[in-house]
Residue frames as a rotation matrix with the C-alpha (Angstrom) as fourth column:
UNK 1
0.652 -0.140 -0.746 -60.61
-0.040 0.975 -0.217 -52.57
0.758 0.171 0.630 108.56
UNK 2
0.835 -0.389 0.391 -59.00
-0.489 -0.196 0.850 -53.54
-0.253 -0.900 -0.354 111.86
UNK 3
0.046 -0.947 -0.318 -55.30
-0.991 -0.005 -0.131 -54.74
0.122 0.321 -0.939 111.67
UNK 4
-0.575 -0.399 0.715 -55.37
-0.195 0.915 0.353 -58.59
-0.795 0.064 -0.604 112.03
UNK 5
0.586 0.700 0.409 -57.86
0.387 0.202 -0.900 -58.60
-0.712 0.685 -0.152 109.03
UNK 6
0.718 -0.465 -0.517 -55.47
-0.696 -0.473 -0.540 -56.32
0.007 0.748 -0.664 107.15
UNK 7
-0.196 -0.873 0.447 -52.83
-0.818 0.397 0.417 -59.15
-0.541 -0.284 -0.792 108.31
UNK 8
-0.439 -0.273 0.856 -54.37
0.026 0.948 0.316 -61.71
-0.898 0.161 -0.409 107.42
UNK 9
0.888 0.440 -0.136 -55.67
-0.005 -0.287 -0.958 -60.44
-0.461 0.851 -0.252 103.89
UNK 10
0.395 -0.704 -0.590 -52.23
-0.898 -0.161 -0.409 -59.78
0.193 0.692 -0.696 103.05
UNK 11
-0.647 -0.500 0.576 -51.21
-0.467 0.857 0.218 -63.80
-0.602 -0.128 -0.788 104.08
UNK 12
0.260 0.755 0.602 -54.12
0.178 0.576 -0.798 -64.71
-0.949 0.315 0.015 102.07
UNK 13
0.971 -0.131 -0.198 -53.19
-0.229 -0.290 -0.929 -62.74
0.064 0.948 -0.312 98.98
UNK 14
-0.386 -0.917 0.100 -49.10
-0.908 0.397 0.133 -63.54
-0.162 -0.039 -0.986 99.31
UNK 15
-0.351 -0.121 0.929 -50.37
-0.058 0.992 0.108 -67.25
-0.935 -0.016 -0.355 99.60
UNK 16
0.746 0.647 0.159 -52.72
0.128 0.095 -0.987 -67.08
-0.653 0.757 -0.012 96.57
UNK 17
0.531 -0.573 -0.624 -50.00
-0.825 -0.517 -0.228 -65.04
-0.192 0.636 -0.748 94.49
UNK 18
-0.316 -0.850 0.422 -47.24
-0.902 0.407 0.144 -68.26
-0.294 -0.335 -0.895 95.63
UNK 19
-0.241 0.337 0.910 -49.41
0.307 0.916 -0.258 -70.71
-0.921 0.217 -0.324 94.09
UNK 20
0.966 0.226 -0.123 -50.76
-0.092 -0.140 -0.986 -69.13
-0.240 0.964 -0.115 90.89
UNK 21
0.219 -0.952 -0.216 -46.64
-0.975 -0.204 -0.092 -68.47
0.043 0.230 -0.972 90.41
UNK 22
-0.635 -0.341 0.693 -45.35
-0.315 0.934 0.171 -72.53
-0.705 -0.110 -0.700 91.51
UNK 23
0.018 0.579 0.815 -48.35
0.313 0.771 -0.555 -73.66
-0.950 0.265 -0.167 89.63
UNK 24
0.912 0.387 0.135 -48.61
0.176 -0.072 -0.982 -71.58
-0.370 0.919 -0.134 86.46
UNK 25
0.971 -0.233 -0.052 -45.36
-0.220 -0.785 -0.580 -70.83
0.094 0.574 -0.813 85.92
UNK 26
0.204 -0.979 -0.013 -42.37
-0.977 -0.202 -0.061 -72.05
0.057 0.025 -0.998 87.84
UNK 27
-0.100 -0.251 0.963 -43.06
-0.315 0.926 0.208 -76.00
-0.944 -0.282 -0.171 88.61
UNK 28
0.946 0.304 0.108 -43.65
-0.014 0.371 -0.929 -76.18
-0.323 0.877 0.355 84.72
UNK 29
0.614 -0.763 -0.202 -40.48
-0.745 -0.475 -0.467 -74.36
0.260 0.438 -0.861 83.84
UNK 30
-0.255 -0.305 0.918 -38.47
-0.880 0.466 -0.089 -76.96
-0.401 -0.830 -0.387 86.71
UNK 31
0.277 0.322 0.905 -40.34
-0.202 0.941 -0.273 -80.29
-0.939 -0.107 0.326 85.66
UNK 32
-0.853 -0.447 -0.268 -38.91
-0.326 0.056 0.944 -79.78
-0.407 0.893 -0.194 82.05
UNK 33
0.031 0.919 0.393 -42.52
0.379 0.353 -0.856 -79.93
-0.925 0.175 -0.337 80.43
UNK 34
0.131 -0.036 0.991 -43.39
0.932 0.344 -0.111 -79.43
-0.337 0.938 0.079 76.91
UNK 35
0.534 0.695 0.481 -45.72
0.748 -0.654 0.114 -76.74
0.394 0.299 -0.869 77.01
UNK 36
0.777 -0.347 -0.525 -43.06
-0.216 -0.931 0.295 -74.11
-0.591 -0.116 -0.798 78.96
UNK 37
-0.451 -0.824 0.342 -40.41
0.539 0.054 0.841 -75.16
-0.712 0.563 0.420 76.13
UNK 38
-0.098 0.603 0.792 -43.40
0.993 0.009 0.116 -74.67
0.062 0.798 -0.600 73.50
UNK 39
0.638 0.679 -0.364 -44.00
0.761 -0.629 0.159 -71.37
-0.121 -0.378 -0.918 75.24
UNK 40
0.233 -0.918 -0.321 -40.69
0.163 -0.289 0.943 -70.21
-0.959 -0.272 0.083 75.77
UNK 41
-0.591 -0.496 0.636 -40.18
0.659 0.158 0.735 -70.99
-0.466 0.854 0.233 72.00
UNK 42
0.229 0.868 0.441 -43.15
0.969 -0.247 -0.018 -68.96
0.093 0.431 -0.897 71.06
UNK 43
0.913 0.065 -0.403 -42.14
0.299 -0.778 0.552 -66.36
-0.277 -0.625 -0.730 72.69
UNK 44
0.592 -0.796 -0.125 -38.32
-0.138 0.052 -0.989 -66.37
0.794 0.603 -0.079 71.03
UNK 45
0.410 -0.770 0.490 -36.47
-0.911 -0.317 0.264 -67.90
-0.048 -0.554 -0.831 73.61
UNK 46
-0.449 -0.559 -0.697 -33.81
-0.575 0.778 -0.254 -70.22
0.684 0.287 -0.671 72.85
UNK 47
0.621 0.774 0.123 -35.10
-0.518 0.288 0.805 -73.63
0.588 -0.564 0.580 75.05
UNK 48
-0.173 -0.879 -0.444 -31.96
0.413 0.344 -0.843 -73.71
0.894 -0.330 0.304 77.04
UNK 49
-0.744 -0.161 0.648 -32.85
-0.302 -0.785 -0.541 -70.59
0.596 -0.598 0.536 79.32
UNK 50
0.354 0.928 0.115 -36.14
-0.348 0.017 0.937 -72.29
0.868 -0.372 0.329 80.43
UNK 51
0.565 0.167 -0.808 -34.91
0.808 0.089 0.583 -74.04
0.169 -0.982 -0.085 83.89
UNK 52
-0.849 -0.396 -0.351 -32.49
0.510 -0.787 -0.347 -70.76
-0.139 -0.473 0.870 84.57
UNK 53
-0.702 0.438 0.561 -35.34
-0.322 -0.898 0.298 -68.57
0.635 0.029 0.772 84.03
UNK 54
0.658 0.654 -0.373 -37.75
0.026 0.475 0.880 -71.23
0.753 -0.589 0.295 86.34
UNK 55
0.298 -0.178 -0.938 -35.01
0.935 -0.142 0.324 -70.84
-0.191 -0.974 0.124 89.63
UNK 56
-0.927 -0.357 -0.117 -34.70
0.373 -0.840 -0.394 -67.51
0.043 -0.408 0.912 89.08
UNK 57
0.062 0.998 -0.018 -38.44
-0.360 0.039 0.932 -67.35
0.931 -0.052 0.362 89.61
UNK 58
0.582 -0.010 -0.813 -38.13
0.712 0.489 0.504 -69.67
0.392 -0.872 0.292 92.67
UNK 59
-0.556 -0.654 -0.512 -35.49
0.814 -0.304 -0.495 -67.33
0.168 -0.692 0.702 94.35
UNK 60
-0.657 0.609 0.444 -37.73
-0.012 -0.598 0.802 -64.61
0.754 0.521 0.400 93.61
UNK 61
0.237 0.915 0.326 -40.80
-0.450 -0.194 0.872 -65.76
0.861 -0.353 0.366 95.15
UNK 62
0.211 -0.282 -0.936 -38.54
0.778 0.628 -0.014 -67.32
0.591 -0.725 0.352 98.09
UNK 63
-0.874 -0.441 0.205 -37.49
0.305 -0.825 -0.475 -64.12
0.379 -0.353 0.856 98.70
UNK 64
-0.489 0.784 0.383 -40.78
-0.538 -0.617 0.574 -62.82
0.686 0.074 0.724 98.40
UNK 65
0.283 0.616 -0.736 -42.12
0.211 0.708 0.674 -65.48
0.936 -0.346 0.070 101.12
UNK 66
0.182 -0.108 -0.977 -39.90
0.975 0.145 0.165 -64.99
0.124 -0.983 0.132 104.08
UNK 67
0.563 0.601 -0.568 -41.00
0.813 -0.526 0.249 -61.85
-0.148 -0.602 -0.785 105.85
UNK 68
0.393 -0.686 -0.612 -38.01
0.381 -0.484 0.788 -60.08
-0.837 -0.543 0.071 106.75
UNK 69
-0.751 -0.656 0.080 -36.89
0.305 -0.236 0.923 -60.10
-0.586 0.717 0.377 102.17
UNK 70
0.040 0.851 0.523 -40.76
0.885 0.213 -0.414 -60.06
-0.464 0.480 -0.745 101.05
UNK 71
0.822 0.469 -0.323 -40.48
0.129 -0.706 -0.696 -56.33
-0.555 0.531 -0.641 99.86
UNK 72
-0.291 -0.887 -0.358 -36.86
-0.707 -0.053 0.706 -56.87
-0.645 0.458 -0.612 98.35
UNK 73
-0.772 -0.464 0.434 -38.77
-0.127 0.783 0.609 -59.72
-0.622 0.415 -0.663 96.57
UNK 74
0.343 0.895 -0.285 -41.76
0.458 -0.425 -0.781 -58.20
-0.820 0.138 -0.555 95.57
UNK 75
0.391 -0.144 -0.909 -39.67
-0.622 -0.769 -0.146 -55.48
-0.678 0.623 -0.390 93.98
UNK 76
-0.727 -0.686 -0.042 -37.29
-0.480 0.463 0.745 -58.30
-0.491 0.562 -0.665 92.11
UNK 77
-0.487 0.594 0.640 -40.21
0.740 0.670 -0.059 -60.49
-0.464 0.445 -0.766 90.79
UNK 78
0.676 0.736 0.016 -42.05
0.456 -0.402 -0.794 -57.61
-0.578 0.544 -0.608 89.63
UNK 79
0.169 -0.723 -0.670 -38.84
-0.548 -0.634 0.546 -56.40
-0.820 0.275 -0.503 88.08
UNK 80
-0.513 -0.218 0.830 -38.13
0.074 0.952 0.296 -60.25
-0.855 0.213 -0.472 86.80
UNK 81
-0.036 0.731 0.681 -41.75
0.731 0.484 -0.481 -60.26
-0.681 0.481 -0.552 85.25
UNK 82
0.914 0.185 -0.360 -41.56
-0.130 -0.707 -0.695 -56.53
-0.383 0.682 -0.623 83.18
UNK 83
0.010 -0.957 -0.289 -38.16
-0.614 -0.234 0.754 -57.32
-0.789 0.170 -0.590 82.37
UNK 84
-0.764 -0.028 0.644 -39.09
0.487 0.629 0.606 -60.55
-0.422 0.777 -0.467 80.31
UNK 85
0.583 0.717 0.381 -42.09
0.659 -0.143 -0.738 -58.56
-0.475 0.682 -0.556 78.74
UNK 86
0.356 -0.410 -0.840 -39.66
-0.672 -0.736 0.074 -55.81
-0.649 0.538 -0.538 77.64
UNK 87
-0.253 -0.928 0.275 -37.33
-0.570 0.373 0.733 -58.49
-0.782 0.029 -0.623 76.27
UNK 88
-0.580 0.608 0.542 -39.99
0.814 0.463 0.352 -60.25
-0.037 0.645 -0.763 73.89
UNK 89
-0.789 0.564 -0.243 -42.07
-0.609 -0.667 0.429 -58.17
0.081 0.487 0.870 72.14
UNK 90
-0.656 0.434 -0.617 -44.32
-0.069 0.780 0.622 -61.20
0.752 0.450 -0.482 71.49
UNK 91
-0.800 0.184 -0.572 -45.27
0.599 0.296 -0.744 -61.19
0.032 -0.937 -0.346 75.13
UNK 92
-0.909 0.417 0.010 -47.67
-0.358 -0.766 -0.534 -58.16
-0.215 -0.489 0.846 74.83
UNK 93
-0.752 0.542 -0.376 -50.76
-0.011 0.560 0.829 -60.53
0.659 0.627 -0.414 74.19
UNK 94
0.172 0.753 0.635 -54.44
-0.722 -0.342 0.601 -59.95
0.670 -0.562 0.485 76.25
UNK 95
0.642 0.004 -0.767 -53.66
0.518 0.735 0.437 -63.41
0.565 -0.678 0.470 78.36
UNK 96
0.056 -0.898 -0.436 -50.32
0.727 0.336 -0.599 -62.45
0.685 -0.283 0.672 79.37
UNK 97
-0.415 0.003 0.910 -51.00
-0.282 -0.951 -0.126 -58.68
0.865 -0.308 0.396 79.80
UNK 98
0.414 0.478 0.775 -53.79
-0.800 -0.216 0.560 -59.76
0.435 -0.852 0.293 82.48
UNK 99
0.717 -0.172 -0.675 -51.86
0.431 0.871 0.236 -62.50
0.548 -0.460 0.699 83.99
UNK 100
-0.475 -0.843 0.253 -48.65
0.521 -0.501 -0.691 -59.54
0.709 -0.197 0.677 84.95
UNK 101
-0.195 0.416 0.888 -51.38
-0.634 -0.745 0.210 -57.10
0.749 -0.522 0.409 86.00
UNK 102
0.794 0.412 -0.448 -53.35
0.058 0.681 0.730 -60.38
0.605 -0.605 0.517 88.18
UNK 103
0.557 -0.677 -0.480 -50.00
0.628 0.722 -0.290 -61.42
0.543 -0.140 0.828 89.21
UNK 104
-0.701 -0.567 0.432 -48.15
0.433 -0.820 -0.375 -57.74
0.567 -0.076 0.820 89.94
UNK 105
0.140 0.833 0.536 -51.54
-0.557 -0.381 0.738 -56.84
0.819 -0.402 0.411 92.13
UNK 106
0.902 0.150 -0.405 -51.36
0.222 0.643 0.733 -60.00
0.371 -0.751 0.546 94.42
UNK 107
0.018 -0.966 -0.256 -47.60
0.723 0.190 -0.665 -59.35
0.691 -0.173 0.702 94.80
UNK 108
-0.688 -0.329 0.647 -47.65
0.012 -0.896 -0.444 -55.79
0.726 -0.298 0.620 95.71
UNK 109
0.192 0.802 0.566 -51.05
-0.547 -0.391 0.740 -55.97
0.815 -0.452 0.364 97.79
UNK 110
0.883 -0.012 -0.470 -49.86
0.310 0.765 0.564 -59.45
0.353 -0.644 0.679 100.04
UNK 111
0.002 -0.898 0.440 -46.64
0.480 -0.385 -0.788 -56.94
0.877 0.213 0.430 100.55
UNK 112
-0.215 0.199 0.956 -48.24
-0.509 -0.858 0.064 -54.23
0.833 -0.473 0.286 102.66
């Protein structure tokens, strides 16, 4: 594979990752929707923590966007995301599991 393909594989996957994240995960948390309160409760958090835990996502994947912090934000979002599965037990469910792995693949591959 010649190097502007490897470039631009890893701007494809980084973009892909930055949307599945804004869409599935932080613009829900932010917009004060049901379903990440519902979730959040499922999951035993209190539904106070949901918009602090939705911009500390966003800083995250801001980091993780601009070039120069992208592997200091790689490492923090994938830190971010095993940190809230340790924290809930509840979390270890087949959706979630392959949404971390999905999610922790695009991160680390749109890195390189």
């Amino acid at each position: 594979m010649n190097e502007t393909a490897m470039i631009w594989t890893g701007r494809v996957l980084t973009g892909l990752f930055a949307l599945f994240m804004l869409g599935a995960s932080i613009a829900p948390k932010l917009l004060g929707l049901s379903v990440a309160e519902e979730t959040m409760t499922q999951l035993g958090w209190p539904n106070g923590y949901v918009l602090m835990i939705g911009l500390i996502e966003l800083i995250c994947l801001v980091l993780y966007l601009i070039p120069q912090t992208s592997v200091f934000g790689a490492v923090l979002m994938m830190g971010w995301v095993r940190w809230r599965r340790r924290s809930a037990p509840e979390i270890r469910s087949s959706a979630t599991f392959c949404s971390a792995s999905i999610s922790g693949c695009s991160c680390g591959a749109g890195c390189g």
